[in-house]
ChimeraX commands (.cxc) that place a marker at each C-alpha (Angstrom):
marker #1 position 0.00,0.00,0.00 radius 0.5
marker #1 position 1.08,3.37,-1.01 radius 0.5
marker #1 position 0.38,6.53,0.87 radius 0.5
marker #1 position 0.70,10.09,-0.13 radius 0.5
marker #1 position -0.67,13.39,1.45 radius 0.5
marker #1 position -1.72,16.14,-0.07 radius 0.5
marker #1 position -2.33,19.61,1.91 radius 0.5
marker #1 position -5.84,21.29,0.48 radius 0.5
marker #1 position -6.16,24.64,1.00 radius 0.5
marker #1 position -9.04,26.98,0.01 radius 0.5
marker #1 position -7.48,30.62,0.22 radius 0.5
marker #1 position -11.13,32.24,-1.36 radius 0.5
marker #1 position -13.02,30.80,1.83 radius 0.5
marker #1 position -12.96,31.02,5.42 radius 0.5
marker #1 position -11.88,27.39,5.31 radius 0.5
marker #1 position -9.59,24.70,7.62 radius 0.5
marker #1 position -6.54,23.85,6.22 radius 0.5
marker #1 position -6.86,19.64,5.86 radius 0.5
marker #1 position -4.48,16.97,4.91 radius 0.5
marker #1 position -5.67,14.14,2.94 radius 0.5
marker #1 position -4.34,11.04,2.83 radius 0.5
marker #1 position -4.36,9.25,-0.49 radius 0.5
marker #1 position -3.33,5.37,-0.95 radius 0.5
marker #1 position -3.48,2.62,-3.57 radius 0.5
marker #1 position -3.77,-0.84,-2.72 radius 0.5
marker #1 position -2.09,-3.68,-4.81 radius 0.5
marker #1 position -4.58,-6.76,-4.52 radius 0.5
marker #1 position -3.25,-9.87,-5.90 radius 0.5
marker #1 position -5.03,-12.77,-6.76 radius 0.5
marker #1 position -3.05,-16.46,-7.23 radius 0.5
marker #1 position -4.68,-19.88,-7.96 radius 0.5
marker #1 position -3.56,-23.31,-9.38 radius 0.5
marker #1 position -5.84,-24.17,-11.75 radius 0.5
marker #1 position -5.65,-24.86,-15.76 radius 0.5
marker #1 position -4.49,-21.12,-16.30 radius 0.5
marker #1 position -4.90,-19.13,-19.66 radius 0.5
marker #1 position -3.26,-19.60,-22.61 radius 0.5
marker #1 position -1.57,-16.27,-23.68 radius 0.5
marker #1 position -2.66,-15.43,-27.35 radius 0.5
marker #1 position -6.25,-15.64,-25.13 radius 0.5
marker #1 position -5.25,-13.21,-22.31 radius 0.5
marker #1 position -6.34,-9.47,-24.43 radius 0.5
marker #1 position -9.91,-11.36,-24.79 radius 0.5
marker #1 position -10.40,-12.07,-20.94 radius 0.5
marker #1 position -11.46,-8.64,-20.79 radius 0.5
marker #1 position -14.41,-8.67,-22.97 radius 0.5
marker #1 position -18.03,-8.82,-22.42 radius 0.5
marker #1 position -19.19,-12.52,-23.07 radius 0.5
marker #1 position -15.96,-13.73,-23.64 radius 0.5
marker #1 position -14.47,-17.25,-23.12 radius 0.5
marker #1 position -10.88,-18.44,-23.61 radius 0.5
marker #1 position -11.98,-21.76,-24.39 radius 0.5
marker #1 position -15.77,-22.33,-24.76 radius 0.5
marker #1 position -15.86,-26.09,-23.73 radius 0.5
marker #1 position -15.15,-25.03,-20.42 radius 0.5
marker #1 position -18.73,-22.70,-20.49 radius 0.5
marker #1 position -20.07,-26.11,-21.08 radius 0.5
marker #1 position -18.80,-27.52,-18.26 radius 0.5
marker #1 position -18.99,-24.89,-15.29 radius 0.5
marker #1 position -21.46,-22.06,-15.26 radius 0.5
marker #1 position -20.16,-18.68,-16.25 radius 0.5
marker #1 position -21.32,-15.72,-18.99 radius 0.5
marker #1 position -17.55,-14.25,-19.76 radius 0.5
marker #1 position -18.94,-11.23,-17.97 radius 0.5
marker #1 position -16.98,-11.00,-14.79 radius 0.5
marker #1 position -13.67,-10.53,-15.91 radius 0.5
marker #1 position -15.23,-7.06,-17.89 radius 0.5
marker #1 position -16.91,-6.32,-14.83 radius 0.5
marker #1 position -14.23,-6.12,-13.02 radius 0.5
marker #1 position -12.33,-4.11,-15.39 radius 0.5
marker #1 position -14.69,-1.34,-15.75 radius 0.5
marker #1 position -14.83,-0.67,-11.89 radius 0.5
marker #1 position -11.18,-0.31,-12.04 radius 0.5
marker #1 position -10.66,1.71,-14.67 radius 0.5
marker #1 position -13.55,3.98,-12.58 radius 0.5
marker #1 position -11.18,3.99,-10.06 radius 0.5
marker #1 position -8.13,4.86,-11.78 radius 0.5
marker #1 position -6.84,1.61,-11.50 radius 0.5
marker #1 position -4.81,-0.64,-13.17 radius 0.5
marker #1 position -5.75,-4.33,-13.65 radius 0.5
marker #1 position -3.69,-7.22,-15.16 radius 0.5
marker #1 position -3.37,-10.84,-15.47 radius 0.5
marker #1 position -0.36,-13.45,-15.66 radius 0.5
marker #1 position -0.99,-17.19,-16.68 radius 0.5
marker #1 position 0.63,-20.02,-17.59 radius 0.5
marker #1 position -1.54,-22.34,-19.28 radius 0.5
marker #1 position -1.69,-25.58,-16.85 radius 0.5
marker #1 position 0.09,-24.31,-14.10 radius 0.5
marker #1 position -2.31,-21.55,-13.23 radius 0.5
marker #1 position -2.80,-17.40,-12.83 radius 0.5
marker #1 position -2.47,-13.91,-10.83 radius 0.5
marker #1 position -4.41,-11.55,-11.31 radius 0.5
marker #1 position -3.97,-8.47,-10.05 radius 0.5
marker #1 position -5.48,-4.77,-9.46 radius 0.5
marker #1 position -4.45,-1.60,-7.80 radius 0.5
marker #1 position -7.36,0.40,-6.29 radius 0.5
marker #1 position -7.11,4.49,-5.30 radius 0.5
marker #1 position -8.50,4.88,-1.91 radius 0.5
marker #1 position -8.92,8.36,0.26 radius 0.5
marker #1 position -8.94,7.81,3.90 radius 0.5
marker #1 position -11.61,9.67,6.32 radius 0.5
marker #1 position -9.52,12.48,6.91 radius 0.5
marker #1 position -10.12,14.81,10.18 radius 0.5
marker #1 position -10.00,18.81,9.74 radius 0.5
marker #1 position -7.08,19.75,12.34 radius 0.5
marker #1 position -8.44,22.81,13.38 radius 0.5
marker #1 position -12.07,21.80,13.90 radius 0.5
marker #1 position -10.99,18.54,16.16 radius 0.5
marker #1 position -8.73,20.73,17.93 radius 0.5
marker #1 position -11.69,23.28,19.03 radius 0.5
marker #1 position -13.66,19.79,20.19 radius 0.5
marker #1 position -11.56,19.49,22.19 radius 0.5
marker #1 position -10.70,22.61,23.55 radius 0.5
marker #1 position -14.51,22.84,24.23 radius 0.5
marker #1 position -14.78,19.53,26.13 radius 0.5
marker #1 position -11.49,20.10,27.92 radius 0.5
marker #1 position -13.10,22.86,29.66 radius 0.5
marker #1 position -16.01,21.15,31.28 radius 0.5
marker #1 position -14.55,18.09,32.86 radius 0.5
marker #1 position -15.71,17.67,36.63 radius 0.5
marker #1 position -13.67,20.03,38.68 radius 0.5
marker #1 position -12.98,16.56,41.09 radius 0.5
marker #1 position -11.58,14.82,37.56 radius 0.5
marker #1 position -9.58,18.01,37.19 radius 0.5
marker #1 position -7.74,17.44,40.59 radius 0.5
marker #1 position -6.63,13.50,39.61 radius 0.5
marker #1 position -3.68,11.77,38.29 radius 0.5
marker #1 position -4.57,9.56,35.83 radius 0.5
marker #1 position -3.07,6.89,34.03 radius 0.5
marker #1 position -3.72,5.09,30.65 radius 0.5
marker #1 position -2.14,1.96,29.81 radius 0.5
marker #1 position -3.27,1.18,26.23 radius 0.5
marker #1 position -0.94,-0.65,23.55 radius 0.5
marker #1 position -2.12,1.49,20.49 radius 0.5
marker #1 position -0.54,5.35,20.58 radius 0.5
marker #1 position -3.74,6.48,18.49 radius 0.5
marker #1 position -5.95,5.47,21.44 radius 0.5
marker #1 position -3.36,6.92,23.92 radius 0.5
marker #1 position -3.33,9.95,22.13 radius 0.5
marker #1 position -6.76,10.03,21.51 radius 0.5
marker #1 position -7.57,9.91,25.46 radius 0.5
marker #1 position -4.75,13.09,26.12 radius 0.5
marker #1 position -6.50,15.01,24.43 radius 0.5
marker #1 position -9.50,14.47,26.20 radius 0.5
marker #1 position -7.39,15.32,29.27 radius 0.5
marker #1 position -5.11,18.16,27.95 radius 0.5
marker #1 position -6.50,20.09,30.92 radius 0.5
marker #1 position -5.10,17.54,33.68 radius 0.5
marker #1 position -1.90,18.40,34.40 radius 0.5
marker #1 position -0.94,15.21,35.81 radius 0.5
marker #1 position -1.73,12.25,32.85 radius 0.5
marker #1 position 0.59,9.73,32.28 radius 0.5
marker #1 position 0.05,7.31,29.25 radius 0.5
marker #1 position 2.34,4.30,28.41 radius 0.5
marker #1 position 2.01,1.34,25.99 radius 0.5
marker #1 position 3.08,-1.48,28.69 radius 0.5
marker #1 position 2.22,-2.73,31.89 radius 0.5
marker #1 position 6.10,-2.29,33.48 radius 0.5
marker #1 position 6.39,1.00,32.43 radius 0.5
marker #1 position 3.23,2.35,34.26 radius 0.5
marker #1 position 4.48,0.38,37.26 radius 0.5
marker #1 position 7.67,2.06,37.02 radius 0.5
marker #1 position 6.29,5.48,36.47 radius 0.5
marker #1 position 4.48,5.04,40.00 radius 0.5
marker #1 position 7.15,3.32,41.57 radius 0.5
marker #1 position 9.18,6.47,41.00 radius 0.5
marker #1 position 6.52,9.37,41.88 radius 0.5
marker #1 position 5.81,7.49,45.31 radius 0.5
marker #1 position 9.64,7.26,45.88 radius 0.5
marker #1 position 10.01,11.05,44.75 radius 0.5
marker #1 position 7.28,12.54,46.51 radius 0.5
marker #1 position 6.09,9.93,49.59 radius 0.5
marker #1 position 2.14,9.70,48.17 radius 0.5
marker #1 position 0.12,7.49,45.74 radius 0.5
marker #1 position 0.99,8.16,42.05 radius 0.5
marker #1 position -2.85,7.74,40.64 radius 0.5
marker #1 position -6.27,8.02,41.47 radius 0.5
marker #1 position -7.72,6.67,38.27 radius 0.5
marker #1 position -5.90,4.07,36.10 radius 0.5
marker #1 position -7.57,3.77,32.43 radius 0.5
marker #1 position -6.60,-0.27,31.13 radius 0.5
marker #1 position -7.12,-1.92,27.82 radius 0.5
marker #1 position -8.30,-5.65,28.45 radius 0.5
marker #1 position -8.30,-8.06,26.10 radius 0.5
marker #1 position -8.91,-12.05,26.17 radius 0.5
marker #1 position -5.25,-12.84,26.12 radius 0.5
marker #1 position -3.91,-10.29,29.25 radius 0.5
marker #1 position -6.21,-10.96,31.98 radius 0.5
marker #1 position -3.96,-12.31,34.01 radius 0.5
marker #1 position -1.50,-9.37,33.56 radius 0.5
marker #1 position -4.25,-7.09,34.15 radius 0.5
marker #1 position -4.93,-8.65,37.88 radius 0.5
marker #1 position -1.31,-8.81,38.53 radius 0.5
marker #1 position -0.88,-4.59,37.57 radius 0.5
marker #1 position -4.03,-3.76,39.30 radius 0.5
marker #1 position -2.75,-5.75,42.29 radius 0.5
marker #1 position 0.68,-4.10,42.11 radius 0.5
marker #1 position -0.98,-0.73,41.84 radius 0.5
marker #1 position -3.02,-1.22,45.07 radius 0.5
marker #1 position 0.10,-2.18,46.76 radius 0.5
marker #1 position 1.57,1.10,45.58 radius 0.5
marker #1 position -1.46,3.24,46.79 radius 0.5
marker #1 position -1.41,5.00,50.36 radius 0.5
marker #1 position -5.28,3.48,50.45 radius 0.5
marker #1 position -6.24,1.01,48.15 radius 0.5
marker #1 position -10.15,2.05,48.49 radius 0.5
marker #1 position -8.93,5.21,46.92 radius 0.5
marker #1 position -7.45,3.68,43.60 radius 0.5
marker #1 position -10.38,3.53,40.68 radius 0.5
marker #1 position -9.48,1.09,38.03 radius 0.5
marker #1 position -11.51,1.57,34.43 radius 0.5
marker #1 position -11.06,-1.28,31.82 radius 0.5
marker #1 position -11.29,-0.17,28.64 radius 0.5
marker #1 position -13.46,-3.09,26.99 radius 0.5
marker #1 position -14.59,-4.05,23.47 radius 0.5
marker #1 position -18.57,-4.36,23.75 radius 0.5
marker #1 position -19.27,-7.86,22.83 radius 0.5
marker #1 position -20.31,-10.46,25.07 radius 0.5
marker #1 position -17.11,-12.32,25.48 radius 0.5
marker #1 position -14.89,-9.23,26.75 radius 0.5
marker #1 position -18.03,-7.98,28.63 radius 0.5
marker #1 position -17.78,-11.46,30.46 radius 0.5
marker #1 position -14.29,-11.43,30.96 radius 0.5
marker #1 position -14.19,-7.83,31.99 radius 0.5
marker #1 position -17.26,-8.95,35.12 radius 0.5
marker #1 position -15.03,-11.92,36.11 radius 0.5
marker #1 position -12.41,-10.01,36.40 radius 0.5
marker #1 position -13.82,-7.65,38.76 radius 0.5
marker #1 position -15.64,-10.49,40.66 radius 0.5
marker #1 position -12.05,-11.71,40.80 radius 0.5
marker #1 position -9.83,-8.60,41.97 radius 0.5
marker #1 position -12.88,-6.25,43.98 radius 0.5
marker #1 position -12.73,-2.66,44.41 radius 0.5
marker #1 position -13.46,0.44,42.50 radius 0.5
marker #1 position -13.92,-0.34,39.18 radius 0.5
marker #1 position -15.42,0.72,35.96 radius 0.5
marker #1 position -15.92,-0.56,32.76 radius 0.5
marker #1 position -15.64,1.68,29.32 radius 0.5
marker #1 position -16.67,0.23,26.19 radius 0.5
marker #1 position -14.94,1.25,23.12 radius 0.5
marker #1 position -15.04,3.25,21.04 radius 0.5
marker #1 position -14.01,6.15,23.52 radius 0.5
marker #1 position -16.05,8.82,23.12 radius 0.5
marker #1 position -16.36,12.17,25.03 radius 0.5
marker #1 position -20.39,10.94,25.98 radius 0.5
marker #1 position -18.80,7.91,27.40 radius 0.5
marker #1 position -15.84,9.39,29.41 radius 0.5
marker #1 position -18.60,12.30,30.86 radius 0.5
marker #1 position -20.88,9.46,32.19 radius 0.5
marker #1 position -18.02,7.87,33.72 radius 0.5
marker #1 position -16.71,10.68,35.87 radius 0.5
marker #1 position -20.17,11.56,36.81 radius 0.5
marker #1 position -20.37,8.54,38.42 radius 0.5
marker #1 position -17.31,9.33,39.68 radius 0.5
marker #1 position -18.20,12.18,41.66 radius 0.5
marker #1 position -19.52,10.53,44.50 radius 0.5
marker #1 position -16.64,8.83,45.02 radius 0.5
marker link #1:1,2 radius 0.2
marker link #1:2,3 radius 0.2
marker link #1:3,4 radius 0.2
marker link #1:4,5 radius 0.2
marker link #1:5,6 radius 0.2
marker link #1:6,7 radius 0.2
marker link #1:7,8 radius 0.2
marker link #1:8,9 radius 0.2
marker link #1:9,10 radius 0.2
marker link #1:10,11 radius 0.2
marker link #1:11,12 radius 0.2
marker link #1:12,13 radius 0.2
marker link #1:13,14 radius 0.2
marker link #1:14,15 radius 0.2
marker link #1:15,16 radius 0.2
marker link #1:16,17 radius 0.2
marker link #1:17,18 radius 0.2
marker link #1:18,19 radius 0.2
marker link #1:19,20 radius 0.2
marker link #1:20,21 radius 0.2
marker link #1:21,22 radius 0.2
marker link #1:22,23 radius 0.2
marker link #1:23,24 radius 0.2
marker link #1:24,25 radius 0.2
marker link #1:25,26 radius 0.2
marker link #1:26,27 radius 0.2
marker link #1:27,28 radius 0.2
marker link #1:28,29 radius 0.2
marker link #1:29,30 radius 0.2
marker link #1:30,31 radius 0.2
marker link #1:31,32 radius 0.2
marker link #1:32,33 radius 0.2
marker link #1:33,34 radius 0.2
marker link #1:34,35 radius 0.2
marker link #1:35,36 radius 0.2
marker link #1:36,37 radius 0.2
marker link #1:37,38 radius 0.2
marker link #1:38,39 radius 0.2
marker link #1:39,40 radius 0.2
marker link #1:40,41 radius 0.2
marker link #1:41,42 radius 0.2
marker link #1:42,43 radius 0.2
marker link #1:43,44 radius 0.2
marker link #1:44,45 radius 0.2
marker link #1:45,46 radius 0.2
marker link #1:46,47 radius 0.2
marker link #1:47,48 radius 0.2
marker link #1:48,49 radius 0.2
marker link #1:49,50 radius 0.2
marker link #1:50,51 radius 0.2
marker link #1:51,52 radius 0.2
marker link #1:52,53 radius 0.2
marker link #1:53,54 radius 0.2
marker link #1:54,55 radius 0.2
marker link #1:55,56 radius 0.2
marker link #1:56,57 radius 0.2
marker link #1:57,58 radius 0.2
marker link #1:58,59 radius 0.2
marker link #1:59,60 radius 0.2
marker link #1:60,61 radius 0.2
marker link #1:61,62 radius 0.2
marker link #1:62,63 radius 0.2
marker link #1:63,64 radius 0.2
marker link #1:64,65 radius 0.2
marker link #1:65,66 radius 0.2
marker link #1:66,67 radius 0.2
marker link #1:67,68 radius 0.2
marker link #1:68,69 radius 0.2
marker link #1:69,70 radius 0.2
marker link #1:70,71 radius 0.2
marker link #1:71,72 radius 0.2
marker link #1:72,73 radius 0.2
marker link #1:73,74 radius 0.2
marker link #1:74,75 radius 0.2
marker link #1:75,76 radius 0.2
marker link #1:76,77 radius 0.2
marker link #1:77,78 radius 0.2
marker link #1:78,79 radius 0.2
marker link #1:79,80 radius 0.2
marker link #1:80,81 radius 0.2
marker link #1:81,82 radius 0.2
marker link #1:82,83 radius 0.2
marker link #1:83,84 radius 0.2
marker link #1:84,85 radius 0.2
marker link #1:85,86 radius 0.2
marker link #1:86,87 radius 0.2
marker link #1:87,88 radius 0.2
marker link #1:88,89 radius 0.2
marker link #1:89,90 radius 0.2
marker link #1:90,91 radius 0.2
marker link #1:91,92 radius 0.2
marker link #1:92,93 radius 0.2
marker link #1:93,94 radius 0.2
marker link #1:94,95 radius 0.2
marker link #1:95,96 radius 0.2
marker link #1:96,97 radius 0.2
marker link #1:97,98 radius 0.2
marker link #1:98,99 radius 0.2
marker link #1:99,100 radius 0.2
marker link #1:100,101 radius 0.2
marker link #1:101,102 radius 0.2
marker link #1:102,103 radius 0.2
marker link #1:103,104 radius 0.2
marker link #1:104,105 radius 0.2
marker link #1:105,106 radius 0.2
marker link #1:106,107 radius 0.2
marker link #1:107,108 radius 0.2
marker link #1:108,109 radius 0.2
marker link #1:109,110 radius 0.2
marker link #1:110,111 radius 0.2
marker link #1:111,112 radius 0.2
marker link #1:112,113 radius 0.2
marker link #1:113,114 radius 0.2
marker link #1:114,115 radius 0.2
marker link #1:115,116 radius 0.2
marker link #1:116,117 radius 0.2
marker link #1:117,118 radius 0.2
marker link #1:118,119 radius 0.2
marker link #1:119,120 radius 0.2
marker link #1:120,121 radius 0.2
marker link #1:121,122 radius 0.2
marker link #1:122,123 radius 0.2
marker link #1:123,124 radius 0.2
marker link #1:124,125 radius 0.2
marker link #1:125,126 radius 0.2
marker link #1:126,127 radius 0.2
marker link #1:127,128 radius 0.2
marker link #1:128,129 radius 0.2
marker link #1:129,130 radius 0.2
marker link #1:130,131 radius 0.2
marker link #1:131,132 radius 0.2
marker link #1:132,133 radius 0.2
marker link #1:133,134 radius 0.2
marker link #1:134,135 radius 0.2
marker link #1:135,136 radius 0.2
marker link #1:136,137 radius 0.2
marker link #1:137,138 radius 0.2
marker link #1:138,139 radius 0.2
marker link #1:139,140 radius 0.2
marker link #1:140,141 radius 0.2
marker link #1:141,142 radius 0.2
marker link #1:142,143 radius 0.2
marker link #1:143,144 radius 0.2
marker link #1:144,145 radius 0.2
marker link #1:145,146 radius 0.2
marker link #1:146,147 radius 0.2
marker link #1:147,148 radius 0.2
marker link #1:148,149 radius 0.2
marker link #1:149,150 radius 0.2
marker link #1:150,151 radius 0.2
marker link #1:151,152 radius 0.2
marker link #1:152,153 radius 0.2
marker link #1:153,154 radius 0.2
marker link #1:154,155 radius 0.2
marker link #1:155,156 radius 0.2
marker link #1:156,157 radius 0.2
marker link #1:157,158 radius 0.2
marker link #1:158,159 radius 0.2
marker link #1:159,160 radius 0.2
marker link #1:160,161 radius 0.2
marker link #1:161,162 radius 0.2
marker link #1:162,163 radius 0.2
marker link #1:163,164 radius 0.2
marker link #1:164,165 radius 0.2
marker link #1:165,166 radius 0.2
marker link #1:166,167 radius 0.2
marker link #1:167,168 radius 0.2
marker link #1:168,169 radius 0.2
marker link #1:169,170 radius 0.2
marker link #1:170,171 radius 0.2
marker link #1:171,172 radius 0.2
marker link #1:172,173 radius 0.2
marker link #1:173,174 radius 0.2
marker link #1:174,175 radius 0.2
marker link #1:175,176 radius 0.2
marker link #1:176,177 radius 0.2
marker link #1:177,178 radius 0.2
marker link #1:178,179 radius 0.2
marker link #1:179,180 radius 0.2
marker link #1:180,181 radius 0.2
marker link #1:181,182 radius 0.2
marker link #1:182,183 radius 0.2
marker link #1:183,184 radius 0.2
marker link #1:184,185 radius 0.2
marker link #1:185,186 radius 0.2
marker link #1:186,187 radius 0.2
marker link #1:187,188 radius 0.2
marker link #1:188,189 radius 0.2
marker link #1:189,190 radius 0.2
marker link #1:190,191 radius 0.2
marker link #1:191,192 radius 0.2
marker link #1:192,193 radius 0.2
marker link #1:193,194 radius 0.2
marker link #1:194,195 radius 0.2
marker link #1:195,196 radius 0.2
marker link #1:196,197 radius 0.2
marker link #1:197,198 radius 0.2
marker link #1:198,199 radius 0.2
marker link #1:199,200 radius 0.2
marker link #1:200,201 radius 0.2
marker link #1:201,202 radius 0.2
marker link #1:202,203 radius 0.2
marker link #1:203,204 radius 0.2
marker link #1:204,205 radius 0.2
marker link #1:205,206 radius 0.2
marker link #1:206,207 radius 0.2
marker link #1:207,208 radius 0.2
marker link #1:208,209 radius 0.2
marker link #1:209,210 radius 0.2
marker link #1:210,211 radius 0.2
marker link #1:211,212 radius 0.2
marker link #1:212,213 radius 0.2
marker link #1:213,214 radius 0.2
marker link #1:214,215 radius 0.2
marker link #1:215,216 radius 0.2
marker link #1:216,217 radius 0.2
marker link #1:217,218 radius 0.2
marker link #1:218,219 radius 0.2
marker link #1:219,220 radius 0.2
marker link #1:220,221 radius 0.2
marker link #1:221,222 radius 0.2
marker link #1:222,223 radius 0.2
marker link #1:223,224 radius 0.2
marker link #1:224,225 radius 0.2
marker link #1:225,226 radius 0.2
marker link #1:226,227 radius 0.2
marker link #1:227,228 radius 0.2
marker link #1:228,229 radius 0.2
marker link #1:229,230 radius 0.2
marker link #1:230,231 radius 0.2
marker link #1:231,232 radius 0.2
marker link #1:232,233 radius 0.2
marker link #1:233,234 radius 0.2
marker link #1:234,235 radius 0.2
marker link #1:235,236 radius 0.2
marker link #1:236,237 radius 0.2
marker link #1:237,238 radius 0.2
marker link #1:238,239 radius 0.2
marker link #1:239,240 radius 0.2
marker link #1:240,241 radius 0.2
marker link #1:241,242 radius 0.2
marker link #1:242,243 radius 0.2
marker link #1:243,244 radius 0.2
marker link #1:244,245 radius 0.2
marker link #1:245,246 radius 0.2
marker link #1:246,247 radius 0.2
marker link #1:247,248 radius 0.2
marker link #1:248,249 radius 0.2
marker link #1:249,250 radius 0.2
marker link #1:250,251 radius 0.2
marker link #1:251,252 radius 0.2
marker link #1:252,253 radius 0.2
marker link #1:253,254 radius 0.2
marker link #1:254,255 radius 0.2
marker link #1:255,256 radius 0.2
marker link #1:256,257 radius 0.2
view
């Protein structure tokens, strides 16, 4: 795949700058079976064509897909191709222009400057942590907080333990007061050992709120409940995708705490 960006610009409007992402996929195609003789290949891509017409008698088929396929292409910009040995078998192949959903800078940036603004005033005087292994999430979640001072967000377990192992060395308290955690079906048991290692790290352990950032379908919602029947304690469950709605609701309930 093939990625280029292109900065769009509309100087006669009161317009956002916004970069779009353009790509073009190379799909390719490879089977074994009794292939295409070449002096036939330039006639595969005609309507109601056959390459050899005892085959049409054998297996159903109009000679239209082939043209078909060609057409949408060539819509797209695209380049399609085949290459056969008769016998042995073929690849076909086609490249196909694609334009990401692309996200107008300055427009997310005022989101988020707006929602920023009116988190809970007890949110705003938390350390929070996100463990999540995917920076786009991580990043995504900072700037929900970018008016925290005190968010941390790391890609592995150790690190986050080492982050609070530090701060309670450096300043004699409890590094976090809400830990965000992506839990999947293959780290539960790391999850219950960090939560576990967190608690041990807290000056209270009531006081430590533990979120687990869950896909909603039934088998991570499951595994998500036994965990908590497992480990106890404050904790929350947030369903991806993370949305501003979502995170709101949660530190509502939070408020009480």
């Amino acid at each position: 795949m093939q990625l280029q960006e292109d900065i769009n610009k509309n100087k006669d409007k009161q317009t956002y700058g916004q970069i779009i992402k353009k790509g073009r996929l190379l799909i390719e195609i490879h089977d074994t079976g009794i292939g295409i003789d070449p002096d036939y290949i330039e006639y595969a891509w005609k309507s109601f064509s056959q390459c050899d017409m005892s085959i049409t008698k054998m297996h159903d088929g109009t000679g239209l897909g082939l043209s078909i396929c060609k057409n949408l292409v060539e819509i797209n910009k695209g380049e399609i191709n085949v290459e056969s040995d008769l016998e042995k078998g073929s690849k076909f192949w086609f490249t196909w222009n694609f334009e990401p959903l692309s996200i107008i800078s300055s427009l997310l940036n005022a989101q988020f400057d707006q929602t920023s603004c009116v988190l809970p005033q007890v949110i705003n005087r938390k350390r929070i942590l996100i463990i999540h292994p995917i920076e786009d999430a991580r990043n995504s979640m900072l700037k929900y907080f970018k008016m925290i001072k005190e968010v941390d967000a790391f890609d592995t377990f150790n690190k986050s333990i080492s982050a609070a192992k530090k701060y309670k060395e450096l300043n004699n308290q409890s590094a976090y007061d809400i830990v965000f955690i992506s839990l999947y079906e293959n780290n539960e048991e790391e999850v219950m050992k960090l939560i576990s290692e967190l608690r041990g790290l807290t000056m209270n352990n009531d006081n430590l709120i533990i979120v687990l950032i869950v896909f909603p379908n039934n088998e991570e919602n499951e595994l998500a409940e036994n965990l908590i029947g497992k480990v106890g304690g404050a904790i929350s469950i947030l369903y991806t995708p993370i949305t501003w709605k979502k995170l709101i609701n949660l530190f509502i309930s939070m408020e009480k705490i």
